[in-house]
C-alpha positions in Angstrom: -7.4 11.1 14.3 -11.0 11.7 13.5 -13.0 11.8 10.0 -12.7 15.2 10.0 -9.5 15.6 10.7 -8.3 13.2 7.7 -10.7 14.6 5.6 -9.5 18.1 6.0 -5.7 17.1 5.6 -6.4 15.2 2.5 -8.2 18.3 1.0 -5.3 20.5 1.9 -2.7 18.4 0.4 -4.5 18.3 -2.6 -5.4 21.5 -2.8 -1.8 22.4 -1.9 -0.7 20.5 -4.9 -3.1 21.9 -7.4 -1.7 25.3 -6.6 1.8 24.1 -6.6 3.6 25.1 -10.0 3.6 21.2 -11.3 1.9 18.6 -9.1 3.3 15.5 -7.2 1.7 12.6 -8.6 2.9 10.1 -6.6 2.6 11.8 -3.2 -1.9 12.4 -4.2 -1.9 8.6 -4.8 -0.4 7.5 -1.9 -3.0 9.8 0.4 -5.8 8.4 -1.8 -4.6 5.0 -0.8 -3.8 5.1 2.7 -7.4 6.5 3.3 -9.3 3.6 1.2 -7.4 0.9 1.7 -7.6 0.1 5.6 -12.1 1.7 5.2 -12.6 -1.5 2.8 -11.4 -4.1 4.7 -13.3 -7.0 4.8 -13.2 -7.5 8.2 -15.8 -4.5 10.2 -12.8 -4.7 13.0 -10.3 -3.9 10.5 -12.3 -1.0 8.6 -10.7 2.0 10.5 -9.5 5.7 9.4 -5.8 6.3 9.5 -4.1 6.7 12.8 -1.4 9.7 11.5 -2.1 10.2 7.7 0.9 12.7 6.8 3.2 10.3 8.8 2.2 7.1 6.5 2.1 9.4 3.9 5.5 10.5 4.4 6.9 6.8 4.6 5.6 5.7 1.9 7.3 8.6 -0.2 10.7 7.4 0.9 10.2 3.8 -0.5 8.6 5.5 -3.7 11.8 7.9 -3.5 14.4 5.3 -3.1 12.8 3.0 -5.7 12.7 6.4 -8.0 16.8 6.6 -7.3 17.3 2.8 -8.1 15.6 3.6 -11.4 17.8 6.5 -12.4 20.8 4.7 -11.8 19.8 2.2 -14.4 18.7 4.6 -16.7 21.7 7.0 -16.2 24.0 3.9 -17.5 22.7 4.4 -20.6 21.9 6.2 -23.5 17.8 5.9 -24.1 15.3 7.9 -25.9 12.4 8.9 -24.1 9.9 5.6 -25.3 12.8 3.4 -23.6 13.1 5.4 -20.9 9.7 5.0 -19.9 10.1 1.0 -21.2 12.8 0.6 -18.4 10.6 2.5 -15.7 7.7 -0.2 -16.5 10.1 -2.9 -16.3 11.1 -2.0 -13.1 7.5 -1.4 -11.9 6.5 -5.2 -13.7 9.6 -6.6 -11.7 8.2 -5.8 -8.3 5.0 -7.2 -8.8 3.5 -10.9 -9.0 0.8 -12.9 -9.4 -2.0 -12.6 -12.5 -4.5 -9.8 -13.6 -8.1 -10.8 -12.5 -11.1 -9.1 -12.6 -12.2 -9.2 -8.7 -9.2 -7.5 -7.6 -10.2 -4.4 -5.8 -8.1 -1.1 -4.5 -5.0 -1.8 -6.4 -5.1 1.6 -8.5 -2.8 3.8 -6.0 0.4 4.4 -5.8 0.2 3.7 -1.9 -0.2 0.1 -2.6 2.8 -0.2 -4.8 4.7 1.1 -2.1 3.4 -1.2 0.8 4.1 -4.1 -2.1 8.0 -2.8 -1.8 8.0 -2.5 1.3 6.6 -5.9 3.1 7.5 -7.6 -0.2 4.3 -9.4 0.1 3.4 -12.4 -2.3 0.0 -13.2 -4.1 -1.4 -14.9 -6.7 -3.3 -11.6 -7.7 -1.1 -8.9 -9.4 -0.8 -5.9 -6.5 -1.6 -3.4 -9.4 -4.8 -3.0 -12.0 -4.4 -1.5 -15.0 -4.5 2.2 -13.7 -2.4 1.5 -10.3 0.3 0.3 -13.4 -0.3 3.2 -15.4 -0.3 5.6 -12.3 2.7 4.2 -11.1 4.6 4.2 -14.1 4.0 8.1 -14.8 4.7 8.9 -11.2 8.1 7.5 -11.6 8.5 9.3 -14.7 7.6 12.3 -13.4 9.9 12.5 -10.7 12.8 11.1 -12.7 12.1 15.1 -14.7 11.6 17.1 -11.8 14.9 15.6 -9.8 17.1 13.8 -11.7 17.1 15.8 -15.1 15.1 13.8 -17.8 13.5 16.5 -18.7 12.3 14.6 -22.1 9.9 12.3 -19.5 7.9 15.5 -18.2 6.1 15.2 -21.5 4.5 12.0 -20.2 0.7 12.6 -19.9 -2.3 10.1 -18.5 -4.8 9.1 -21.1 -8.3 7.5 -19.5 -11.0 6.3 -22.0 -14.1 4.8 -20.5 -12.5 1.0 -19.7 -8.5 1.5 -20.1 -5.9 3.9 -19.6 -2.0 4.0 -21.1 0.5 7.1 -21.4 1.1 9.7 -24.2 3.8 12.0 -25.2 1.7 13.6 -28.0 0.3 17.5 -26.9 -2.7 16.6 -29.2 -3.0 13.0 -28.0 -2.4 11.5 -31.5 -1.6 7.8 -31.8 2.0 8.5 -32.1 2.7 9.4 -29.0 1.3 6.8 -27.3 2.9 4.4 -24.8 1.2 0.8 -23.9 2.7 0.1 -20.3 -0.1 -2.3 -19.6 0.8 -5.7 -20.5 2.7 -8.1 -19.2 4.4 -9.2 -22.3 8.2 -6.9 -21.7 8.6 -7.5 -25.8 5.0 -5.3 -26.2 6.1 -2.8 -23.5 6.4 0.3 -24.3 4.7 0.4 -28.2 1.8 2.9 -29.3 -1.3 1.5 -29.8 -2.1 0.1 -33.1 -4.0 2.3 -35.6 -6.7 -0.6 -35.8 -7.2 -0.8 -32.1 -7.1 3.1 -31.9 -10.6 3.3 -33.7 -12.1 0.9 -31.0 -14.4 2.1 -28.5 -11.5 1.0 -26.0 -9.6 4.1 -26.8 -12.6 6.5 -27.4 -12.0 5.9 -31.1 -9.0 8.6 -30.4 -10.6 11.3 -28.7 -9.4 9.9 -24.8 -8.9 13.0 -22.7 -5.5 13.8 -22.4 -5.2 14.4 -18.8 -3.0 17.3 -17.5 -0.9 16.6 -14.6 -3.8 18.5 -12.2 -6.7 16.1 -14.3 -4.8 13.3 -13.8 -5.4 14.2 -9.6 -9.2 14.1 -10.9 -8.5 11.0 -12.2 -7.1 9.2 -9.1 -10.1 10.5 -7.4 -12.5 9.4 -9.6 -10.5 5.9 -9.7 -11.3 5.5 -5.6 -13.3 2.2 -5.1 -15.8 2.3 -2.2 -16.4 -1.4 -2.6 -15.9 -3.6 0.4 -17.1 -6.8 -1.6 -18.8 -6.4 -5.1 -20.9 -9.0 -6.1 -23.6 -7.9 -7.9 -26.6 -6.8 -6.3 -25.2 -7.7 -2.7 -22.3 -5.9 -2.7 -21.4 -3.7 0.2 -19.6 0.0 0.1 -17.9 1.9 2.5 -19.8 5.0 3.6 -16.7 6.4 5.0 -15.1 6.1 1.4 -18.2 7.5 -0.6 -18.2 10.4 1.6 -14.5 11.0 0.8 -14.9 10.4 -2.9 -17.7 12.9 -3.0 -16.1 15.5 -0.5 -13.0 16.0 -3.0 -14.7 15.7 -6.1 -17.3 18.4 -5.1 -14.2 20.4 -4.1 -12.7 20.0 -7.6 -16.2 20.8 -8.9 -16.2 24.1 -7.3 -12.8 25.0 -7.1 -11.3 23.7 -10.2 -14.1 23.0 -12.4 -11.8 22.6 -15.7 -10.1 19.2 -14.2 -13.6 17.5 -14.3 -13.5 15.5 -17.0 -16.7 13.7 -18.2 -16.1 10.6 -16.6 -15.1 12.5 -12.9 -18.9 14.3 -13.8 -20.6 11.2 -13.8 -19.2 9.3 -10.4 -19.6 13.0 -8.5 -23.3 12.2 -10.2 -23.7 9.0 -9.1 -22.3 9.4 -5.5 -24.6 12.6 -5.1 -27.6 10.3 -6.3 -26.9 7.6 -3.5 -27.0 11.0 -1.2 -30.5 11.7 -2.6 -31.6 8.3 -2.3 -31.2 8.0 0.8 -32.9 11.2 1.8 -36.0 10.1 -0.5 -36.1 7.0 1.6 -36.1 8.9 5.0 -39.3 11.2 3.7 -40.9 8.3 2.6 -40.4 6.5 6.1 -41.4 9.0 7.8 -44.7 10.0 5.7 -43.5 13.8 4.6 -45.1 14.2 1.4 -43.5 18.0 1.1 -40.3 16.9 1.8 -40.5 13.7 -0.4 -41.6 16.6 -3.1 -38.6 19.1 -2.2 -36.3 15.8 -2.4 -37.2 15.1 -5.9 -37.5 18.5 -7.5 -33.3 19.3 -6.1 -31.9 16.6 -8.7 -28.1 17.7 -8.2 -27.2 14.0 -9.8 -29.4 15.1 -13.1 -28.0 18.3 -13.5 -24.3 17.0 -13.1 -25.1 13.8 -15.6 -25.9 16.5 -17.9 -23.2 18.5 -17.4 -21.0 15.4 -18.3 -22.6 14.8 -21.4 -21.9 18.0 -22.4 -18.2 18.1 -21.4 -18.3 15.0 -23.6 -19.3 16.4 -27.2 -15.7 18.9 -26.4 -13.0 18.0 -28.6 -10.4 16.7 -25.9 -12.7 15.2 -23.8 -14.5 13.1 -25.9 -15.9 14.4 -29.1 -19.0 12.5 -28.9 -17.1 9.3 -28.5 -18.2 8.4 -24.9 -21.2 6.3 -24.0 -20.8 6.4 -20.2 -22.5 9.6 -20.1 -25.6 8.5 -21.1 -25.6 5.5 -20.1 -25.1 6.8 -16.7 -28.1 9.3 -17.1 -30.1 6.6 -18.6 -29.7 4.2 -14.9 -30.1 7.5 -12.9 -34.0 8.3 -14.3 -34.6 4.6 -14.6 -34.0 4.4 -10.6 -36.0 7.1 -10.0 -38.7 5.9 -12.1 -38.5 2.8 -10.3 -38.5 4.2 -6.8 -41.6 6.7 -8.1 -43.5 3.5 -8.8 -42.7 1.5 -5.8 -42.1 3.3 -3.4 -43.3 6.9 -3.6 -46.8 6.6 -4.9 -48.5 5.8 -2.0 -47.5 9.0 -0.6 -47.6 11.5 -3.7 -50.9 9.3 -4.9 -50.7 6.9 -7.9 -51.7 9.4 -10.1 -48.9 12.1 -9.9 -46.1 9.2 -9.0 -46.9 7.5 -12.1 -47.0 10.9 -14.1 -43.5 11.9 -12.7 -42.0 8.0 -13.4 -43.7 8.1 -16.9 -41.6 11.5 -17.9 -38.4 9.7 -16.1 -38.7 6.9 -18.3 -39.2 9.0 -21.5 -36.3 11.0 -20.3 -33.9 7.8 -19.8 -34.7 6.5 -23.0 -34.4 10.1 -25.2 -30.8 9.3 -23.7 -29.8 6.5 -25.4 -31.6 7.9 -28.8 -30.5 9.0 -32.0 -28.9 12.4 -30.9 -27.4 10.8 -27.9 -26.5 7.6 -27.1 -27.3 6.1 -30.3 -25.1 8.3 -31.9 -21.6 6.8 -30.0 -22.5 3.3 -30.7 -22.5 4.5 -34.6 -18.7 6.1 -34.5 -17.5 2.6 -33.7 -17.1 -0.9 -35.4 -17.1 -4.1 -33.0 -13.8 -5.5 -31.7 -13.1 -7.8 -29.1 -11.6 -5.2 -26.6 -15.4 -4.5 -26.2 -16.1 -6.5 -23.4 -17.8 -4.0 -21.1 -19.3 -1.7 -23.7 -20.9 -5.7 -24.5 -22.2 -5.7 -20.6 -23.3 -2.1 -20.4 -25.4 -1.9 -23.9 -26.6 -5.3 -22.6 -27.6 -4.0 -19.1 -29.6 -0.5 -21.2 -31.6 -3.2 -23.0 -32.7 -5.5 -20.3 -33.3 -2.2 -18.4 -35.5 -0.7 -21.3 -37.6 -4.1 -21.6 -38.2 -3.7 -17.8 -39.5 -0.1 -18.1 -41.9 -1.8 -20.6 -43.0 -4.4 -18.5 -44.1 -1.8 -15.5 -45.8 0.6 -17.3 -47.8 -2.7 -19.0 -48.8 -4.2 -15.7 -49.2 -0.6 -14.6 -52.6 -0.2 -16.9 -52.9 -3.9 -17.7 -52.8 -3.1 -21.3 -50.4 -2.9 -24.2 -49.2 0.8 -24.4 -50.2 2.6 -27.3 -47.3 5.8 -27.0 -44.3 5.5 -29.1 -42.2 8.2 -28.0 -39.4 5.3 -26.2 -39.8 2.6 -28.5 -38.6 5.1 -30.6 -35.6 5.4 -28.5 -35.2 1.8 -28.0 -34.8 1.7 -31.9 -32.6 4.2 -32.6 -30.3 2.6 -30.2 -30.7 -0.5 -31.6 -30.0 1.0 -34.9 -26.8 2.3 -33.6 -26.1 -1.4 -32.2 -26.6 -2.4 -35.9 -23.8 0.4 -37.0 -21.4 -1.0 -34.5 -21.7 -4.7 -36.0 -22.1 -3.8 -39.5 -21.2 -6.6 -41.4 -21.3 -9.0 -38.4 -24.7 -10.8 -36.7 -26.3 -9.0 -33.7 -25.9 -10.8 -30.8 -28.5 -12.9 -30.1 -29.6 -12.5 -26.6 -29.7 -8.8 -28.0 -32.2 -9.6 -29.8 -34.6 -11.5 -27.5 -34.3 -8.6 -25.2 -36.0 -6.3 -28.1 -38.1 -9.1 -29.3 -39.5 -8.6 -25.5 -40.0 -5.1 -25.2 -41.5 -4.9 -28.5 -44.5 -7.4 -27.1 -45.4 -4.8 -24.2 -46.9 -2.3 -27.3 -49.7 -2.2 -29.6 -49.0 -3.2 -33.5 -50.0 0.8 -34.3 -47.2 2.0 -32.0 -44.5 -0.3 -33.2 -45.5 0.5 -36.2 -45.6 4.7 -35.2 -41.9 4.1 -33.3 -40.3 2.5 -36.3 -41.7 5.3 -38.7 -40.5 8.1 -36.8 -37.5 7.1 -35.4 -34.1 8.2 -37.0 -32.4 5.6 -37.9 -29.7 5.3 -40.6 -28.6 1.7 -41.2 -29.6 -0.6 -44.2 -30.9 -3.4 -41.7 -33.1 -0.9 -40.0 -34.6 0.4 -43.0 -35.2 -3.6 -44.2 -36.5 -4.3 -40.8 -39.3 -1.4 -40.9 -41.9 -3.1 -42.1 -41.6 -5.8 -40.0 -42.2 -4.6 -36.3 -45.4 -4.2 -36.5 -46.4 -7.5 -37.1 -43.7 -8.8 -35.0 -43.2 -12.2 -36.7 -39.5 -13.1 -34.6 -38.4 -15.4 -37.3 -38.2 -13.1 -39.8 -36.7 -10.5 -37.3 -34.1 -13.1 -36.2 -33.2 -14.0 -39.7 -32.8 -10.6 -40.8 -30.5 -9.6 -37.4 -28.9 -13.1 -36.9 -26.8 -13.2 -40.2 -24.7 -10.5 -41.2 -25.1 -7.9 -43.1 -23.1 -9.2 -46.3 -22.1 -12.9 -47.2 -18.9 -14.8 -46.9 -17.1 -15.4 -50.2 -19.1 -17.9 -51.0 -22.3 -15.9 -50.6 -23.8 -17.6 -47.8 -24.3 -15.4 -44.5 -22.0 -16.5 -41.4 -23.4 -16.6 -38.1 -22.2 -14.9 -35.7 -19.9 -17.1 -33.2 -21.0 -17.5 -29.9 -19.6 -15.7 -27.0 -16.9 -18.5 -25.0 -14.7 -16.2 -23.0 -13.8 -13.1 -21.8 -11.2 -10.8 -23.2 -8.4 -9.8 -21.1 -6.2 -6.5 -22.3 -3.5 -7.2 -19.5 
């Protein structure tokens, strides 16, 4: 079968489903999986499109089915309320699988692959499922065991995504209470709602996860697709085939179903239509077409969709001003483009007008971390340890910001006397100083501001901390010091925390040995 052939059957059958009265979990997941996994092979040989997608799709359905039957058996034995219902469906789905959870892991989110797990009964030392393929798995299951077997209590199983982890919840509203951890491999912690602790943490969108519908949740699996054929850093390599997929149904959801696109489905529709652009900015620079190059860069589709998921975000059920991906993925979007502007588009535009356009990019990706924006996230939370990638990605903005910096300082070969983003830069870091109130900033944190500071003049630190809204005790203590940028007294200030131990004396913060695992 061709590309378009697939493509077309895949977007009927979900379509199909979306219009169908409730829809089949279990048999979207599969398609999404028997199209990704055999285009991200490792092997260039290997990396082919389905030879009969419905056919695969309709085996893999039986072995879900049969394995749906087994399950009712057992639960049909005995007499269980709905939280140990959906205990004994993750037990059954933990039974099947092997191995341990590891980061490097890749398309292990569908349904598909559980089913080729049961059917070649394949072992590994890598668990077949991530944290979503379990989650996706477990509600499929659940789902069916309503619509065919009677437990109608288990259709009020919903999928919850924040930005890094996903569980089940029986709550309409999405409260705490009706939450259902299915995540861990610990059988004894199966099954329990998330703590009310935990459920403040940036993990869980401080409570305000969207609550995915049964048609979101299709949204979901799409966004969940993983183009990645390896993914180190830097050198990774993506399948086109898969992008183009990815991008095909999301855009259909877009303009078909536009209330299933939840923030986080916004901003990989974003990012996939950026790579689109990029690579058509590259072609009108190779080939010396100035109008082009200009028509390229005034149609920002990936702008107007990052913005359009920042403002699904501020929507009570979708986020409620609780999500940072949003503008953190505007933020890397004008960065790019600043960067490409500088190096690659200003011979062709002249350094002038390049410079002019990267300069209101830059000013743009940094008015999205501020204090109305991004800044204003980092201050509804408190740090925990289930932070680990909100760590890497505030991490990545401020290395990113101090780069900025750097080029327009080279740029003009002297220290730049605007304020406007340093502004920025410290209302972010004054939300960085509301998420570790009471604990020491990280230090390499600090370095990395210590450096951008250096790339201004003392009269615009001085002009960035005055006007920027900030709303912490250490930034107000700190004000008077950026100007004269004496990093001893900066790193005392940031290094200790905020209040003393009971003995008075400020702790240090303990340095960073490990990486959290949830699973």
């Amino acid at each position: 079968m061709t590309e378009h052939d697939i493509l077309s059957q895949l977007t009927a059958l979900i379509k199909q489903e979306l219009e169908a009265p409730d829809v089949n979990i279990a048999l979207v997941s599969i398609a999404l999986g028997a199209v990704e996994t055999p285009l991200t092979k490792k092997d260039p040989a290997h990396q082919i499109w389905p030879a009969n997608l419905m056919d695969e799709v309709d085996e893999c359905m039986k072995i879900f089915e049969n394995f749906v039957a087994t399950i009712n058996s057992q639960i049909a034995a005995k007499q269980l309320d709905l939280r140990a219902k959906v205990k004994l469906v993750a037990d059954a789905v933990w039974s099947k699988l092997t191995g341990v959870f590891v980061n490097d892991v890749l398309h292990v989110q569908h349904v598909y692959v559980f089913t080729q797990h049961l059917k070649h009964g394949t072992k590994s030392s890598k668990r077949q499922l991530d944290c979503g393929g379990v989650v996706t798995t477990v509600l499929a299951i659940c789902q069916r065991l309503a619509q065919e077997y009677g437990h109608a209590d288990l259709a009020a199983c919903r999928f919850q995504v924040s930005e890094d982890h996903c569980w089940l919840n029986t709550d309409p509203e999405g409260g705490r209470e009706g939450t259902i951890e299915v995540t861990t491999d610990s059988p004894a912690k199966r099954a329990l709602p998330v703590g009310a602790a935990a459920w403040q943490g940036w993990l869980y969108s401080g409570g305000h996860a969207p609550l995915c519908s049964h048609k979101m949740t299709i949204a979901a699996m799409v966004t969940s697709m993983n183009p990645s054929i390896t993914a180190r850093q830097n050198t990774g390599q993506d399948s086109e085939q898969v992008q183009h997929v990815q991008r095909h149904v999301l855009q259909m959801l877009q303009d078909e179903y536009p209330e299933l696109m939840y923030p986080a489905a916004l901003g990989c529709l974003a990012d996939l239509h950026e790579i689109q652009t990029q690579d058509a900015l590259e072609v009108a620079v190779a080939a010396g077409d100035r109008d082009k190059l200009q028509q390229v860069l005034q149609s920002d589709e990936a702008q107007r969709l990052f913005e359009l998921a920042i403002a699904r975000s501020l929507e009570s059920g979708l986020g409620a001003q609780h999500q940072w991906y949003p503008y953190t993925y505007q933020f890397g979007h004008l960065s790019r483009r600043a960067e490409f502007l500088v190096r690659h588009a200003a011979q062709l535009l002249g350094q002038d007008t390049a410079w002019q356009q990267a300069e209101a990019a830059m000013t743009a990706a940094m008015q999205s971390i501020g204090a109305n924006n991004g800044a204003a996230v980092l201050r509804q939370y408190r740090h925990m340890m289930t932070d680990e990638q909100l760590y890497k990605d505030i991490e990545g903005v401020l290395e990113q910001s101090c780069d900025m910096f750097k080029r327009q300082y080279q740029h003009s070969q002297q220290l730049i006397c605007q304020s406007q983003q340093l502004s920025c830069l410290f209302e972010c870091w004054d939300g960085i100083c509301h998420m570790y109130m009471d604990e020491a900033k990280p230090s390499h944190w600090i370095s990395q501001m210590l450096k951008a500071l250096k790339w201004f003049t003392p009269e615009a630190r001085a002009a960035a901390a005055s006007n920027a809204a900030t709303h912490s005790d250490l930034m107000s203590r700190a004000q008077a010091l950026w100007a004269e940028l004496k990093p001893p007294r900066i790193r005392a200030l940031f290094e200790i925390a905020d209040v003393g131990n009971s003995n008075g004396v400020a702790s240090k913060r303990q340095r960073r040995t490990g990486t959290y695992r949830l699973e």
